[in-house]
N, C-alpha and C positions, 0 to 999 in steps of 0.2 A: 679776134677775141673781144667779148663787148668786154665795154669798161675799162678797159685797158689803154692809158693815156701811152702817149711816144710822139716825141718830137716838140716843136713850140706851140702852146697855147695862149690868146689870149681870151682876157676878158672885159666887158664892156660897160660902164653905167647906164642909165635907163637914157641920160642926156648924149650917151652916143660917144662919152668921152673913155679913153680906155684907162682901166681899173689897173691890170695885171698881165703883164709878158711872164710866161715862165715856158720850163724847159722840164719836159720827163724823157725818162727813157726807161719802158715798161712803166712800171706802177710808181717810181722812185722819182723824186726831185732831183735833174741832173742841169749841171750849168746854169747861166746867168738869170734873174729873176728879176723881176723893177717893177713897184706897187706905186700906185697913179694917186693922188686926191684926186676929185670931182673935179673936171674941167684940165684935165690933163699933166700938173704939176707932178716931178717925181714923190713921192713921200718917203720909201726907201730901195733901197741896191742892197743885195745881195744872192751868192754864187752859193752854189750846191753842189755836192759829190758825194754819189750813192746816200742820197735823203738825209745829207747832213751837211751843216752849213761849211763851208769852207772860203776863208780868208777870211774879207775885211767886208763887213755889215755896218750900212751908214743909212743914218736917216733923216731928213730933210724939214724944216718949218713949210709952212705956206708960203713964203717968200723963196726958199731955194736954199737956206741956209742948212749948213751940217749944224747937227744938233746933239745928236748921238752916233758914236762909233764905238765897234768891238773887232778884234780880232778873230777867228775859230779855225779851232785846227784839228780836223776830226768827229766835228760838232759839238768841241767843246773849246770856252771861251782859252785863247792863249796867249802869249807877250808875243808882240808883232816880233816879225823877224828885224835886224836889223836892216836902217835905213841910210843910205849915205849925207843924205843932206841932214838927217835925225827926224825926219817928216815921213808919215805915213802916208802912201800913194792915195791919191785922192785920183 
């Protein structure tokens, strides 16, 4: 069927360094995603279930550092489950 994404995609910058891993299945955003700066650095992580974000979305400075995190449950933002140490899995 044209158009129709399924399975891992990526994508590349013009420098040849890769932009974007994701994951469909059919037309939907399904499982793990990971969006690149220029020159290959992560920028952010996050997972998908049936085109909505699900768990924990974290995103990255130019150095590598966590900057921002959310939880999602459903595609919508939620209070992390709890954690035994009290630390969100990184």
């Amino acid at each position: 069927m044209a158009g129709r994404r399924e399975g891992r995609w990526e994508h590349w910058y013009d420098d040849g360094s890769r932009r974007l891993q994701a994951a469909f299945k059919g037309k939907q955003r399904e499982g793990d995603w990971t969006w690149y700066y220029k020159g290959g650095r992560v920028r952010a992580r996050g997972s998908f279930k049936g085109n909505w974000l699900e768990g924990w979305y974290r995103e990255y400075d130019h150095a590598g550092t966590e900057v921002f995190q959310k939880f999602y449950k459903d595609g919508y933002e939620a209070d992390p489950p709890a954690e035994p140490d009290g630390e969100p899995d990184k």
